[in-house]
C-alpha positions in Angstrom: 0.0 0.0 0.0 1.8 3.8 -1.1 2.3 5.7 1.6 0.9 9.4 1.2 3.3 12.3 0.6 3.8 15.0 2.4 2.8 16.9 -0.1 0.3 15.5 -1.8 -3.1 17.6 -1.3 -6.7 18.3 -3.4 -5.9 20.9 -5.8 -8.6 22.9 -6.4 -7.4 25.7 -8.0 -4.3 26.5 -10.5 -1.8 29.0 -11.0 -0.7 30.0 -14.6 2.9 31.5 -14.5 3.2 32.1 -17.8 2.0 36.1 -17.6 4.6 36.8 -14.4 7.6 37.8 -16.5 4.8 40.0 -18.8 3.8 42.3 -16.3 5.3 45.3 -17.9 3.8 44.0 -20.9 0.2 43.1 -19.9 -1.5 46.1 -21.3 0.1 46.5 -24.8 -0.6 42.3 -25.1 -4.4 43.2 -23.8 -4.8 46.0 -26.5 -3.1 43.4 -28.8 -5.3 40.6 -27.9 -8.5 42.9 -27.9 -8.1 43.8 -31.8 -6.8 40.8 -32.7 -9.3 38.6 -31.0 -12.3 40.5 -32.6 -10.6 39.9 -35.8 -10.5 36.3 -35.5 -14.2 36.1 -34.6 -15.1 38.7 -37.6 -13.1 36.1 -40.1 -14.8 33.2 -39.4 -18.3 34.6 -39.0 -17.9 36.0 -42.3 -17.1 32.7 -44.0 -20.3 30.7 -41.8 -22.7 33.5 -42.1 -21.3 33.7 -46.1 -21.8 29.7 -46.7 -25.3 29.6 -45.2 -27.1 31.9 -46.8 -26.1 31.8 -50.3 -27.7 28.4 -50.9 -25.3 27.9 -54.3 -22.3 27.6 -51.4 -24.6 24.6 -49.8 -21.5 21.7 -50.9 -19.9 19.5 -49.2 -16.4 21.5 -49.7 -18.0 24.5 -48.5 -19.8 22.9 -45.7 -16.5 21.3 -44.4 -15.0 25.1 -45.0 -17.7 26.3 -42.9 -17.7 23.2 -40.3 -13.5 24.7 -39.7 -14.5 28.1 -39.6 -16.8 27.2 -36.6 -14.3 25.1 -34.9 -11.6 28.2 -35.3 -14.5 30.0 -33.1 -15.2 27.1 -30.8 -11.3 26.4 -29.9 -10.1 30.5 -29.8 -13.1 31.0 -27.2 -11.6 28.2 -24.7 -8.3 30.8 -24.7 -8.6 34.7 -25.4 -11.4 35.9 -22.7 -9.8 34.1 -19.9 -6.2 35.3 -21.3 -7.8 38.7 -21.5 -9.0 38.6 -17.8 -5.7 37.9 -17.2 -3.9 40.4 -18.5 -5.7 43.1 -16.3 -5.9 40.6 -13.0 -3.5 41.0 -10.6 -3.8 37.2 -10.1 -3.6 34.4 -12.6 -5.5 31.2 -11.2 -8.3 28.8 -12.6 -10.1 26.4 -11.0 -9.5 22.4 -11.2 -12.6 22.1 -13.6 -12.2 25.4 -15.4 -8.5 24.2 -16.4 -9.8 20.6 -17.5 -12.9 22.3 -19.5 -9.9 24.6 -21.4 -7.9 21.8 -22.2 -10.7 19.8 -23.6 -12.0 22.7 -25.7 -8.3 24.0 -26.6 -7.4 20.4 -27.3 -10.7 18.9 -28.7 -10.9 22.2 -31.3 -7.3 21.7 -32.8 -7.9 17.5 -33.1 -11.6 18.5 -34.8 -8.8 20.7 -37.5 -7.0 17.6 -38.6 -10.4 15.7 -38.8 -11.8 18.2 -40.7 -8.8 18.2 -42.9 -9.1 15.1 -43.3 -13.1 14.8 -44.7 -11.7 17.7 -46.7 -8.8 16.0 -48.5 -11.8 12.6 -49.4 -13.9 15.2 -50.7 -11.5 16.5 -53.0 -10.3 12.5 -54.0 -13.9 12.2 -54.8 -13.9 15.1 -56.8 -11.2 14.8 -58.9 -10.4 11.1 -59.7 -14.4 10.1 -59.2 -16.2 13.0 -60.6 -19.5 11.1 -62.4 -19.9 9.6 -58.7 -19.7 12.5 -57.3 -23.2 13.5 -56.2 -24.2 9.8 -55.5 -21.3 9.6 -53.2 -21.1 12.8 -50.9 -25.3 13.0 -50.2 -26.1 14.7 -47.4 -26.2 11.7 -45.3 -22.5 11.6 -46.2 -21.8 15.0 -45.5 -23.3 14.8 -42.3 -21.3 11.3 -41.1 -18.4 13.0 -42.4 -19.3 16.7 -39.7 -20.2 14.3 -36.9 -16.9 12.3 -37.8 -15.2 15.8 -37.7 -16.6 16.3 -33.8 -17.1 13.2 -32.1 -13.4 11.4 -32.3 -11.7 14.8 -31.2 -14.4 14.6 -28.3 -14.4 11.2 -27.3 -10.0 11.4 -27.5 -10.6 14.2 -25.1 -12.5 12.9 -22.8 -10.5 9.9 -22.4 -7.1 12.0 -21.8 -9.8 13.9 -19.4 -10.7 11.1 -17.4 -6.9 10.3 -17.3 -6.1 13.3 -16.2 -8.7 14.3 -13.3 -7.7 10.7 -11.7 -4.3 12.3 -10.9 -3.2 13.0 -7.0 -1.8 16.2 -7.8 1.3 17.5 -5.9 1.7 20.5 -7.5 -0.5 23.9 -8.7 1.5 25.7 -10.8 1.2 25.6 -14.8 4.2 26.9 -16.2 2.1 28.0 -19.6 -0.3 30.8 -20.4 -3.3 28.4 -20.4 -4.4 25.2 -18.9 -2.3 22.0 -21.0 -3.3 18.3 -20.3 0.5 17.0 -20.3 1.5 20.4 -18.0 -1.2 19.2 -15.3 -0.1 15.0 -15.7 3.5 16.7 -15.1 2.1 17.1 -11.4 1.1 14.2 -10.5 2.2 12.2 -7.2 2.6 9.0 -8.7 3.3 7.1 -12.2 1.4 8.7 -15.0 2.6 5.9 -17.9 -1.0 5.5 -18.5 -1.2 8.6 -19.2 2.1 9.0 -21.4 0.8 6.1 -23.4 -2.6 7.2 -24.7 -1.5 10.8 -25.1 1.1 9.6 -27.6 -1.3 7.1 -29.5 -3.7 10.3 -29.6 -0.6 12.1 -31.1 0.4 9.3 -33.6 -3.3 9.0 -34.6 -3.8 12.5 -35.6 -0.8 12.9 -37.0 -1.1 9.8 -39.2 -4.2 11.5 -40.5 -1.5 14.1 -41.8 0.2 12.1 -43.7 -2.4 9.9 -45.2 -3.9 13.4 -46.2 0.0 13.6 -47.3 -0.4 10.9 -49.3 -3.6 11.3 -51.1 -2.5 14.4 -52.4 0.4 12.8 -53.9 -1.3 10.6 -55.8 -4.1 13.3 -56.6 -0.9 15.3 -57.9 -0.5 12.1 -60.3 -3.6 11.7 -61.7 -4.4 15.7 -61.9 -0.8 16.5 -64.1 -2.3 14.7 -67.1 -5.1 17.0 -67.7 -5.0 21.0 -67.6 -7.8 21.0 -66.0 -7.9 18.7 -63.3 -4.3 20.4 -62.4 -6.2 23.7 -61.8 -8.8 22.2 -60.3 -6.0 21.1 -57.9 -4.8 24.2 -57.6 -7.8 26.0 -56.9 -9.1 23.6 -54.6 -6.4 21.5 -53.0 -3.4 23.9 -52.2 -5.6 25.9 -50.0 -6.1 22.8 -47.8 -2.7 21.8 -48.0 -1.8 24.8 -46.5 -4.2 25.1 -43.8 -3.2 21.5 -42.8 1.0 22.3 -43.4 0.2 25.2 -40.2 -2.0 23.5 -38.0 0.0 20.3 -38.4 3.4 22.6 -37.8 1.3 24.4 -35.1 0.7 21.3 -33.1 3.5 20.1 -33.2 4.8 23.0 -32.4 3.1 22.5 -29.1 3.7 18.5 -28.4 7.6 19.0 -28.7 8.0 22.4 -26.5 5.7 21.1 -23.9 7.4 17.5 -23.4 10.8 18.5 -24.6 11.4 22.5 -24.2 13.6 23.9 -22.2 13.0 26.3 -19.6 16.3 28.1 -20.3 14.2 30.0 -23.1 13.0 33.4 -22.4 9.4 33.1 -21.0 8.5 35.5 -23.9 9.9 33.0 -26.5 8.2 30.1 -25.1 5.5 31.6 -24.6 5.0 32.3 -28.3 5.5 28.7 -28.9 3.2 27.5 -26.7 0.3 29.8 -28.4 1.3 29.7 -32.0 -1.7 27.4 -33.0 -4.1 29.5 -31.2 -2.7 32.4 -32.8 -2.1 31.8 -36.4 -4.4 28.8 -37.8 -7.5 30.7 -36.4 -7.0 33.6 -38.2 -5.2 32.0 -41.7 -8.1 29.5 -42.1 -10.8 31.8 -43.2 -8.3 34.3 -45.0 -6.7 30.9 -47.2 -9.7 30.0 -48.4 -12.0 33.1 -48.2 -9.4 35.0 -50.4 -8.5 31.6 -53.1 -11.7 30.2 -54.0 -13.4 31.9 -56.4 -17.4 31.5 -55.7 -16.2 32.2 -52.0 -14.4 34.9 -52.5 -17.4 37.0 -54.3 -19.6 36.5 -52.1 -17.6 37.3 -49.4 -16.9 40.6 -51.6 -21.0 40.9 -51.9 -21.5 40.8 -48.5 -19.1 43.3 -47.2 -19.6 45.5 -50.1 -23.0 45.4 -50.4 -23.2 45.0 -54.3 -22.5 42.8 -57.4 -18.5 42.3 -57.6 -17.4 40.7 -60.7 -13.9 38.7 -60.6 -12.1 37.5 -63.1 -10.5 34.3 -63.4 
């Protein structure tokens, strides 16, 4: 039977030391945050509110544009307002279940990204090497396995690293990080956490195996799409977006894995700091713009709505 230590205790709330080397800083980063913030939310409501009403949008590759957009909103809202509070409290603390709700929304939103990547990159397979099957293929029924695909596995991943995690004797409070990380709070813990370790890096390897296989099909879409002028720009047009919003959230997370198991606290807090937010700041933000600004019958209507009239594009 383990003997208790001495200072082992229930944790109930959390300290983030992330902002105590900031404190100069805290209102230029609030004023910052406060434009930038806004600015993400403006994006991506754009590209929903664009999508839904404009009934000729209502396709798969536009609902799965959409279905990203709304997880950009989802994950960002799990990180800026409490960050925000932050910034003007004199005290940076969260709860024991406020920190495990941030980490499954934080976490859950940027699995959900590689999910949706990844019913994105089918879509386009369908597309392009199966076009006269198209319609019979991605029906709504599809379309709507493939958004509950997009949610559900992130969740249910999440709540399994959850439970993992809240089963944890804590001998620690302090979160060395900005916001509330799952590996940061299993860091803490009293006693053995290889449980832990190992299905946090079968989550990893999962999602990140849906990078490459997205890797892959793209390769061999390349292939088929070089013979014809037309299936190349259809690549183009449709593909490299993707490829590039999945190249930064991919970069972006792991980004994040390696700098929270492996970094070193010899960096200045500034500089790890920026590590440890770099998903939350850029993927958010490049989403909408990448494919808001490249597709064509997105981009004009986009144009309509903020413009209020008939914008012709060319090609």
């Amino acid at each position: 039977m383990q003997q208790p230590l001495e200072n082992e205790s229930i944790v109930l709330v959390f300290t983030l030391s992330g902002l105590n080397e900031m404190k100069g800083k805290r209102f230029v980063f609030f004023s910052l945050t406060a434009l930038y913030y806004p600015l993400i939310v403006l994006c991506n409501v754009t590209i929903i509110y664009t999508v839904i009403s404009h009934k000729k949008l209502h396709e798969p590759m536009y609902v799965f544009i959409c279905n990203l957009c709304v997880n950009g909103l989802f994950g960002t809202s799990g990180f800026y307002p409490k960050f925000m509070y932050d910034l003007l409290s004199q005290y940076h603390v969260i709860s024991y279940a406020g920190c495990l709700i941030q980490i499954f929304v934080i976490y859950s939103s940027v699995l959900c990204d590689f999910t949706t990547l990844t019913v994105m990159a089918y879509d386009r397979y369908v597309a392009i090497c199966r076009p006269l099957e198209y319609n019979s293929i991605m029906t709504n029924q599809r379309v709507l396995e493939c958004i509950l695909f997009c949610w559900l596995s992130p969740f249910f991943c999440m709540c399994v690293g959850i439970v993992l995690t809240s089963r944890l004797t804590l001998c620690g409070y302090t979160i060395e990080k900005l916001y509330c990380e799952n590996w940061s709070v299993v860091k803490l813990s009293c006693f053995s956490t290889t449980v832990n370790n190992v299905i946090g890096y079968v989550i990893i390897l999962i999602y990140f195996g849906h990078a490459i296989l997205i890797f892959c099909s793209y390769i061999y879409l390349v292939e088929k799409c070089r013979k014809s002028i037309e299936g190349m720009h259809k690549f183009i047009q449709t593909c490299v977006p993707h490829l590039l919003a999945l190249l930064n959230v991919t970069a972006a997370l792991l980004f994040d894995v390696l700098y929270t198991r492996y970094g070193s606290k010899s960096l200045p807090q500034d500089l790890r700091n920026f590590m440890a937010l770099e998903f939350l700041l850029i993927p958010p933000i490049l989403n909408p713009l990448i494919y808001g600004l490249n597709l064509k019958r997105l981009r004009k209507e986009v144009m309509r709505l903020l413009f209020k009239k008939e914008v012709e594009i060319s090609d």
